[in-house]
ROSE-4610 file (N, C-alpha, C; in Angstrom, 1 decimal, always signed):
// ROSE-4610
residu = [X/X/X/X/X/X/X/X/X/X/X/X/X/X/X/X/X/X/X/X/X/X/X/X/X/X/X/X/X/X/X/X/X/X/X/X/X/X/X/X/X/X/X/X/X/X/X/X/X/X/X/X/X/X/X/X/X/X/X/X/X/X/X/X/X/X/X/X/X/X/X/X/X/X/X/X/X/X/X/X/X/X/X/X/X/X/X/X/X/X/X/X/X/X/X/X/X/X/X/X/X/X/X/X/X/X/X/X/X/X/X/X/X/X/X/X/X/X/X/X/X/X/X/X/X/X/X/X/X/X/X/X/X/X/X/X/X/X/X/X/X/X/X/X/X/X/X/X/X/X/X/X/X/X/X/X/X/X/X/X/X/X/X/X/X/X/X/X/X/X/X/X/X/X/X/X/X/X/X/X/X/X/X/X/X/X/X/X/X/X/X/X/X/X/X/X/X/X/X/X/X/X/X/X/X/X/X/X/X/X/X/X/X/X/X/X/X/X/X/X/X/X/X/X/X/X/X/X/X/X/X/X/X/X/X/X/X/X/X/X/X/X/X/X/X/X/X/X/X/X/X/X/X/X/X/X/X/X/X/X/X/X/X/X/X/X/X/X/X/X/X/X/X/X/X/X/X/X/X/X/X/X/X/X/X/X/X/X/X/X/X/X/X/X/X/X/X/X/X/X/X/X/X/X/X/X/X/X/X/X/X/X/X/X/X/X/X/X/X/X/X/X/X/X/X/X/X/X/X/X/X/X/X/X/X/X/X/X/X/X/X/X/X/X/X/X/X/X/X/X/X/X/X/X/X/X/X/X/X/X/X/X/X/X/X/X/X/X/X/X/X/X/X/X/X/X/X/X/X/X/X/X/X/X/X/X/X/X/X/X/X/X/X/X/X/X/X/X/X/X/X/X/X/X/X/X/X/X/X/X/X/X/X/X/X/X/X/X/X/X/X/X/X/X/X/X/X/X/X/X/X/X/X/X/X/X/X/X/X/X/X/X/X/X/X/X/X/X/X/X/X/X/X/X/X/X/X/X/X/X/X/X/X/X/X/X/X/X/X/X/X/X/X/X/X/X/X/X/X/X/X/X/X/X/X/X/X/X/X/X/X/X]
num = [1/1/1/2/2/2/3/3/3/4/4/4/5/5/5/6/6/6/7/7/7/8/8/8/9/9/9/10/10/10/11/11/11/12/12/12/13/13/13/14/14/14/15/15/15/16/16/16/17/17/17/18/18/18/19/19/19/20/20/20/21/21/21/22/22/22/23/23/23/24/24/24/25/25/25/26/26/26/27/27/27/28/28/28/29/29/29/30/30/30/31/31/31/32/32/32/33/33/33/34/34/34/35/35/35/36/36/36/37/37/37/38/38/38/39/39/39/40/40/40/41/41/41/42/42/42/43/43/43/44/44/44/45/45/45/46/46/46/47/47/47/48/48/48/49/49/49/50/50/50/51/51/51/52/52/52/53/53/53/54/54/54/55/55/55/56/56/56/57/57/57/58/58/58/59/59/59/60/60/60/61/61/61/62/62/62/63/63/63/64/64/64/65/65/65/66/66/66/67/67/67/68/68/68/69/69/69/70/70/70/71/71/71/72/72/72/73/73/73/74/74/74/75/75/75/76/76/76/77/77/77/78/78/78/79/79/79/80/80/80/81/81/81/82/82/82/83/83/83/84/84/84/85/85/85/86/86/86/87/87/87/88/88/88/89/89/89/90/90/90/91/91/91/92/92/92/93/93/93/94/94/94/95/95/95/96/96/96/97/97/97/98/98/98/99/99/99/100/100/100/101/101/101/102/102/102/103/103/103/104/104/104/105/105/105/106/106/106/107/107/107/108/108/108/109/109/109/110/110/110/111/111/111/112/112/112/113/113/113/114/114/114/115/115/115/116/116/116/117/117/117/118/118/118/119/119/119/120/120/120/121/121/121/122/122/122/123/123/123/124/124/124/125/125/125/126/126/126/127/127/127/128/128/128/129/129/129/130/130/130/131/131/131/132/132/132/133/133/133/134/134/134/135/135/135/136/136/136/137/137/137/138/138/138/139/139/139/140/140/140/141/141/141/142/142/142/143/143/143/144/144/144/145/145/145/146/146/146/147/147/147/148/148/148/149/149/149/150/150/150/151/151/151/152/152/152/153/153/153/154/154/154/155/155/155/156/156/156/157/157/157/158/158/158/159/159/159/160/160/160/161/161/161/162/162/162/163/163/163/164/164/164]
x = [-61.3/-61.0/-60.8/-59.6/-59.4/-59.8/-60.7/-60.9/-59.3/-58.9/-58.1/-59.0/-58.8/-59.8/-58.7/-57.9/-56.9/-57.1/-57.4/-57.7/-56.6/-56.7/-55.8/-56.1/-55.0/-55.5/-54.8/-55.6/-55.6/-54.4/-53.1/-52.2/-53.1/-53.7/-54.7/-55.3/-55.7/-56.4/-55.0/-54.2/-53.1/-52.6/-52.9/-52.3/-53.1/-54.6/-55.8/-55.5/-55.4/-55.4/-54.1/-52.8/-51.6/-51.9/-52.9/-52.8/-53.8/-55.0/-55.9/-54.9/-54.3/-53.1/-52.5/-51.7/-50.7/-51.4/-52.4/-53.5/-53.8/-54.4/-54.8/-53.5/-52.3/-51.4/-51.1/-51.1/-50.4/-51.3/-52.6/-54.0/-53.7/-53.9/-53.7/-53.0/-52.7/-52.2/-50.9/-49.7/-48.8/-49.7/-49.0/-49.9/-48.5/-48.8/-47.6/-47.8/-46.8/-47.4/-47.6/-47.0/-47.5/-49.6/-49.6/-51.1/-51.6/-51.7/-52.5/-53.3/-53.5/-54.7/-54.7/-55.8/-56.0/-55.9/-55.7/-55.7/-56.1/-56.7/-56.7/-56.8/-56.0/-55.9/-56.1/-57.4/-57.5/-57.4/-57.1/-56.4/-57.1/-57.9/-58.5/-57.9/-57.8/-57.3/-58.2/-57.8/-58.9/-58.3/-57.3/-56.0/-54.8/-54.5/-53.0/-52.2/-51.6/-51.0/-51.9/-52.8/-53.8/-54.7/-54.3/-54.7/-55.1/-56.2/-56.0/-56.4/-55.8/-55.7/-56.5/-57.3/-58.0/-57.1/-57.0/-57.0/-57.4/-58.4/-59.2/-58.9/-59.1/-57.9/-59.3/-59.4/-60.7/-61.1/-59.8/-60.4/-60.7/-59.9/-59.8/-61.0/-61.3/-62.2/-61.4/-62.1/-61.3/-60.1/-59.1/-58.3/-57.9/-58.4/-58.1/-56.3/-55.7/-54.4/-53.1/-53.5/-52.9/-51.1/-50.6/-49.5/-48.5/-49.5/-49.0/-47.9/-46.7/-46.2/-44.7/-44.9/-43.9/-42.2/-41.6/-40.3/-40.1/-38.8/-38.9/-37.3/-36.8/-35.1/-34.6/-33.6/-32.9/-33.7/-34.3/-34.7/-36.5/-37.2/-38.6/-39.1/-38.5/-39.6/-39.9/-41.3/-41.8/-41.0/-40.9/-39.9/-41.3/-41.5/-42.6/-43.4/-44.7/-45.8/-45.6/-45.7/-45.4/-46.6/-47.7/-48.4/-48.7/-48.8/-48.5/-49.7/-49.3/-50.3/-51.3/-50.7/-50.6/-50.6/-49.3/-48.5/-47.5/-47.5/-46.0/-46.0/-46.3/-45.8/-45.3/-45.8/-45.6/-44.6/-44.2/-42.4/-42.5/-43.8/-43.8/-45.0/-45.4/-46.2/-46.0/-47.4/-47.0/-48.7/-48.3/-49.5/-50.1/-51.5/-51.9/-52.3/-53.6/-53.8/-53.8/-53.8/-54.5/-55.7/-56.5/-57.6/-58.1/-57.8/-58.5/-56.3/-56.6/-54.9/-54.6/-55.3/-54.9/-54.6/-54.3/-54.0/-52.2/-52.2/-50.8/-50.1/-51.0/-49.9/-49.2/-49.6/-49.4/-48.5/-47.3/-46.4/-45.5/-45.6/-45.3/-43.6/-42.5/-41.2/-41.0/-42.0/-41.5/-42.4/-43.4/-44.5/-45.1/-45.3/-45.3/-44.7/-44.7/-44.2/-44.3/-44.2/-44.2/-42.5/-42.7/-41.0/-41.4/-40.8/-40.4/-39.9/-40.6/-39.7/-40.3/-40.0/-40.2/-41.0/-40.7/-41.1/-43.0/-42.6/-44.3/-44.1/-44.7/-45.1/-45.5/-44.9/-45.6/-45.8/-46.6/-47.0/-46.5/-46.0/-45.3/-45.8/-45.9/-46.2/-45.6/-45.2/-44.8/-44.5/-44.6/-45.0/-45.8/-47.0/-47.9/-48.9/-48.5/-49.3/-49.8/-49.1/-49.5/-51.2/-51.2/-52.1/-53.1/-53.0/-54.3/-55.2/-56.6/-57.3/-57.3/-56.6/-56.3/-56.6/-56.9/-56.9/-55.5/-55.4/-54.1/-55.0/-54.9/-55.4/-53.9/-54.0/-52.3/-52.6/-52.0/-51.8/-50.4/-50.8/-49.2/-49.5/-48.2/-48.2/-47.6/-47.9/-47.1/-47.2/-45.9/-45.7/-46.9/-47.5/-48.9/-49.6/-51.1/-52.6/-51.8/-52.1/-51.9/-52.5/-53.9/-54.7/-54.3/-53.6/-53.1/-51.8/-51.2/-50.0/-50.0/-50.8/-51.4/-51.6/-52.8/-53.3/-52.2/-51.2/-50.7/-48.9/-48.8/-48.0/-48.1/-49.6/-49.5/-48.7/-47.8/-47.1/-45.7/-45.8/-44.9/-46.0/-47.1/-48.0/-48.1/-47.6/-48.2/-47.3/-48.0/-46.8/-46.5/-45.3/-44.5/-45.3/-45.8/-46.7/-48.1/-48.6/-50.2/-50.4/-51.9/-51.8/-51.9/-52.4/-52.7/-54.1]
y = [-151.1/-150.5/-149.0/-148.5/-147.1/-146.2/-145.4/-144.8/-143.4/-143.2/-141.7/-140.6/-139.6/-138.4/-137.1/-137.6/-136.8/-136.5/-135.5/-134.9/-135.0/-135.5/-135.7/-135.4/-134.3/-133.7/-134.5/-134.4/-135.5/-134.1/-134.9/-134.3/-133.2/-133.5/-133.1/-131.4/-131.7/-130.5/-129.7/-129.7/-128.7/-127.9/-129.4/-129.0/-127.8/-128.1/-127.1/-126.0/-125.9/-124.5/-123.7/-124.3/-124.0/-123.0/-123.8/-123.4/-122.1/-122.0/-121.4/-120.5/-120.0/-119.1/-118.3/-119.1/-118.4/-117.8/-118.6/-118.2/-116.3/-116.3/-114.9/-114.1/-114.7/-113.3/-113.4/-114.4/-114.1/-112.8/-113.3/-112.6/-111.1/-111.2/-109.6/-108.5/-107.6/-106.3/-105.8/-105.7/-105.2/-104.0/-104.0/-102.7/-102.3/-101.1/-100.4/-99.1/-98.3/-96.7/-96.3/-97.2/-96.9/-97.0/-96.3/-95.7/-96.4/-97.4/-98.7/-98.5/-98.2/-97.8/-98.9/-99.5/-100.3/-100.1/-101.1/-100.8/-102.1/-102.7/-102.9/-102.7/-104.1/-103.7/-104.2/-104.7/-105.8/-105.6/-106.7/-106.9/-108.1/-107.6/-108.6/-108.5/-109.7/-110.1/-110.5/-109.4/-109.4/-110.5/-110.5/-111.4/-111.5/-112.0/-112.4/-110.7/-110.7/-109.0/-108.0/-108.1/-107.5/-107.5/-106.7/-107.0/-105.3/-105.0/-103.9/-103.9/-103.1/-103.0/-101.6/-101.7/-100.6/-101.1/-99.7/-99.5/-99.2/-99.3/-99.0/-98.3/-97.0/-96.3/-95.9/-95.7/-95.7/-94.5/-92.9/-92.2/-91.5/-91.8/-91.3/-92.4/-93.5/-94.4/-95.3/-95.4/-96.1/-95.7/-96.1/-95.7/-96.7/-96.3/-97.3/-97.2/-97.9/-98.4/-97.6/-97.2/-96.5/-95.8/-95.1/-95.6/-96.3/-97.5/-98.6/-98.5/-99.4/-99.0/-100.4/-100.7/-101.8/-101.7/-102.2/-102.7/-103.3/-102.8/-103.9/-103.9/-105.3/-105.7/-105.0/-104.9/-104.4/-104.9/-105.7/-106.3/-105.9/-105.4/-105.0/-106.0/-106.8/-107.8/-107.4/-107.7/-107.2/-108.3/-106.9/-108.4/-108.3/-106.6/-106.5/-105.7/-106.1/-104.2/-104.2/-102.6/-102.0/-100.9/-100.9/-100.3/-99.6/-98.1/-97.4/-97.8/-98.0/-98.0/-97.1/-95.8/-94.1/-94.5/-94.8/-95.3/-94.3/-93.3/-92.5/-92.1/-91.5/-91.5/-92.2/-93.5/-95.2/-95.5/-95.9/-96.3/-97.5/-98.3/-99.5/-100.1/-100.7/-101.4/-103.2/-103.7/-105.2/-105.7/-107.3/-107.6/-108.4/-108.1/-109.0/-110.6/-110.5/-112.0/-111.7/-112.2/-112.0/-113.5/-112.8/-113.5/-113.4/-115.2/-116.6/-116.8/-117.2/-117.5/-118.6/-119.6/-120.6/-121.0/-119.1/-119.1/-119.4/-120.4/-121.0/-120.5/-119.3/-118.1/-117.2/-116.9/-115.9/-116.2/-116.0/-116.6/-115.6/-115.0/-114.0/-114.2/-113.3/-113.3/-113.8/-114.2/-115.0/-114.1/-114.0/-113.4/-112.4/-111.7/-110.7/-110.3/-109.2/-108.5/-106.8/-106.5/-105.2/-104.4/-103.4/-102.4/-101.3/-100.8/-99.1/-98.5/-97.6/-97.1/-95.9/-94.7/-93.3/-93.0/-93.0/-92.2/-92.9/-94.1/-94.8/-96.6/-96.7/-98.2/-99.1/-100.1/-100.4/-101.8/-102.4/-103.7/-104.4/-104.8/-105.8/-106.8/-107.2/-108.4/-108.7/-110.4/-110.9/-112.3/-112.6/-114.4/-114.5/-115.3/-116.0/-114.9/-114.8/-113.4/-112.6/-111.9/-110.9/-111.4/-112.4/-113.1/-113.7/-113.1/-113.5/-112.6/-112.8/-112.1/-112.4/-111.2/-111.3/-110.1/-110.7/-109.4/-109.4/-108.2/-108.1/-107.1/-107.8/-106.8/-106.6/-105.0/-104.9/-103.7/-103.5/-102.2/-101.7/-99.8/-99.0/-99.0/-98.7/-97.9/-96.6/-95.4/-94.4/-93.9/-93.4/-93.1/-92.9/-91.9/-91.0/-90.9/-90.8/-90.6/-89.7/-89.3/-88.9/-87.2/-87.7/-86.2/-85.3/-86.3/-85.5/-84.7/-85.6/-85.0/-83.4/-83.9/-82.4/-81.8/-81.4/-80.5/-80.0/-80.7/-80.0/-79.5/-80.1/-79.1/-77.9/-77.8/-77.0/-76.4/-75.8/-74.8/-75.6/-77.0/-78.0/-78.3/-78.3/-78.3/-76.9/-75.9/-74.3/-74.3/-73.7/-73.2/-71.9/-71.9/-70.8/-69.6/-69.5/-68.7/-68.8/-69.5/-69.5/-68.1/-67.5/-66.3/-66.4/-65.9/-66.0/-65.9]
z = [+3.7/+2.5/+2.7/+2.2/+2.4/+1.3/+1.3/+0.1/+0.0/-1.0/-1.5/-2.0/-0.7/-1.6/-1.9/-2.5/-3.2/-4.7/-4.8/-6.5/-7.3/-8.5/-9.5/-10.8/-11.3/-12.4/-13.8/-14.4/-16.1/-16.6/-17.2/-18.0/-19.3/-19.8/-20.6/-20.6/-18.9/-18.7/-18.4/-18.2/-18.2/-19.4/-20.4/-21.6/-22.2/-21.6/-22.9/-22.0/-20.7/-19.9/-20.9/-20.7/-21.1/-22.8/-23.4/-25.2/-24.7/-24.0/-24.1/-23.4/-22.2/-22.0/-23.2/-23.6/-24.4/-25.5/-26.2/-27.2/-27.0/-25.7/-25.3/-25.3/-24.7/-24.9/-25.9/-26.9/-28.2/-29.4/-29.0/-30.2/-29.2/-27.9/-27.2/-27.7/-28.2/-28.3/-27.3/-27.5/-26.3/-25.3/-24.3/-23.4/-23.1/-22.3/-21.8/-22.3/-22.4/-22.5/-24.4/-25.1/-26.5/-26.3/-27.3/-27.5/-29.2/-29.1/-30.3/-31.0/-32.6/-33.1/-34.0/-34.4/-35.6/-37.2/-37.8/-39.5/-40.2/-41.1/-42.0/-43.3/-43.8/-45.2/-46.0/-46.8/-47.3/-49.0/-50.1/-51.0/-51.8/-52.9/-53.9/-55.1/-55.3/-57.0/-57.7/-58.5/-59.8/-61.0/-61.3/-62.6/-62.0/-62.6/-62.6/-62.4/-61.6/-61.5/-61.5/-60.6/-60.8/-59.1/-58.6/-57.1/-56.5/-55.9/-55.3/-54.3/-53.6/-51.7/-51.6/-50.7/-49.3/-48.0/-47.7/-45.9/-45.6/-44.7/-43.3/-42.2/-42.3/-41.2/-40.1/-38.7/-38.3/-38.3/-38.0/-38.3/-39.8/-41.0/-42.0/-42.8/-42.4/-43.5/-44.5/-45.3/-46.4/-47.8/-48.1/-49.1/-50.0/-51.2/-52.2/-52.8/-52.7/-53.1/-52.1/-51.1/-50.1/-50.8/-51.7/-51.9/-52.1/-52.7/-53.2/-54.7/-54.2/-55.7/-55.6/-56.8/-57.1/-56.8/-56.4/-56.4/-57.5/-58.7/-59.6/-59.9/-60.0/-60.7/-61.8/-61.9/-63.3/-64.3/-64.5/-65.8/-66.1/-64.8/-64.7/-64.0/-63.5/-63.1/-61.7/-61.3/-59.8/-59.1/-57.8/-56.7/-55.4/-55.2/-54.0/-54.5/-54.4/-53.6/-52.4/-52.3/-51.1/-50.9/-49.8/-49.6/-48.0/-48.1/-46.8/-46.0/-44.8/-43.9/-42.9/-43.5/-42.6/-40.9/-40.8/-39.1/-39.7/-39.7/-40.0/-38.8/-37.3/-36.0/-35.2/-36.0/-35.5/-35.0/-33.9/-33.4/-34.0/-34.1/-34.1/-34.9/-35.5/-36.1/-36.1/-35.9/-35.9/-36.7/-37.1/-37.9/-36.6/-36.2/-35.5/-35.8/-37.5/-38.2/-39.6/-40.5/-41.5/-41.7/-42.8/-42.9/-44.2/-44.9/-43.7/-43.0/-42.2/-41.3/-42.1/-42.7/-43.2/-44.4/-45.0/-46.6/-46.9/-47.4/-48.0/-48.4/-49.7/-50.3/-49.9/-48.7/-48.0/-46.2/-46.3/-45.4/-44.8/-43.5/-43.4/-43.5/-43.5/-43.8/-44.8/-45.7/-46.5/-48.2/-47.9/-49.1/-48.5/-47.1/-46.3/-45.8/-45.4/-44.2/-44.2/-42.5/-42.7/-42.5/-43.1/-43.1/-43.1/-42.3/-42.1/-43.3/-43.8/-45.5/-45.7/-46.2/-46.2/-45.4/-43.7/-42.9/-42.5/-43.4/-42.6/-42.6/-42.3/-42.0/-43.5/-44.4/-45.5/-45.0/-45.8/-45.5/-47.6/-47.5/-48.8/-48.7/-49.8/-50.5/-52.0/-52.0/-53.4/-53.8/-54.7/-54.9/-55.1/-53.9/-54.7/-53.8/-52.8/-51.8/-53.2/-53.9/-54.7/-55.3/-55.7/-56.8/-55.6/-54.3/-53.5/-52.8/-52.8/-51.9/-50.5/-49.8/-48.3/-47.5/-46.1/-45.6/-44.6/-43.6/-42.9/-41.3/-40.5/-39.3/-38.7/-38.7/-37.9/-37.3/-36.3/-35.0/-35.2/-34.6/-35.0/-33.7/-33.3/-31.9/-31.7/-31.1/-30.6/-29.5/-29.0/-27.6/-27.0/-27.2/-26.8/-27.5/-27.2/-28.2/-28.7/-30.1/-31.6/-31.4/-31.0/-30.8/-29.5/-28.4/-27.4/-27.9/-28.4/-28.9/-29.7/-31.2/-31.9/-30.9/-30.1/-29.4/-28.5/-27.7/-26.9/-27.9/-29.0/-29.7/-31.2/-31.3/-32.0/-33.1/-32.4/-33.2/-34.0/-33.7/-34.5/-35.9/-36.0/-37.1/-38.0/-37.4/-38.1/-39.3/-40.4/-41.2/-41.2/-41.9/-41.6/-42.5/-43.3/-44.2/-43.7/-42.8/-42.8/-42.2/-42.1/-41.5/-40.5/-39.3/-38.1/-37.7]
């Protein structure tokens, strides 16, 4: 009797390796030379049209309704809120999860999303999103640390009347 001492791997275990893979680079943050800061923004409904959002900025703290302000049709009816996310250096902004992930109302491209609009990053919402308590974890990116930046340009922040 010949024994096989050749290892054989269960289709299975490839599969969980494979999800637990992509899982991490999906939840991971891009790398590369953008410089990543965090935000949240979370959003409770109080009634029917009646929702207010904080943002969580890490160095500024909390802001209640960040800029928030309606989109509405010829006729008044709300189409979006739109609330800033203070990423105005931001080349880029992206949502990492919101939470719980398995809320129905809330669909991104669809009842979410984020847009570039007067010079900052907003996060929208409308439908049934509006009428839910959610949160939103999302990252801006900019070329270079923010404080490196300030510090080494200065005199792009001075005003022209300050004294000296």
């Amino acid at each position: 009797m010949q024994i096989n001492n050749t290892f054989h791997f269960n289709s299975s275990f490839f599969v969980i390796v494979f999800i637990q893979i992509f899982a991490f680079f999906e939840a991971a943050p891009p790398n590369g030379s953008f410089f990543w800061t965090d935000r949240e923004i979370s959003c409770t409904n109080y009634a029917v049209n009646r929702t207010r959002c904080v943002l969580n900025h890490p160095q500024l703290g909390p802001e209640q309704n960040p800029e928030c302000f309606d989109e509405v049709d010829e006729n008044g009816n709300k189409l979006k809120t739109y609330c800033a996310l203070s990423c105005e250096e931001s080349l880029e902004a992206q949502l990492v999860k919101k939470i719980p992930s398995n809320s129905p109302a809330c669909v991104q491209h669809y009842t979410y999303n984020l847009e570039r609009k007067r010079q900052d990053w907003f996060l929208w919402r409308n439908g049934t999103c509006l009428d839910s308590s959610i949160r939103f974890h999302l990252i801006c990116g900019t070329p270079t640390n923010p404080k490196v930046f300030y510090r080494e340009n200065e005199e792009l922040f001075l005003y022209e009347d300050a004294e000296n």
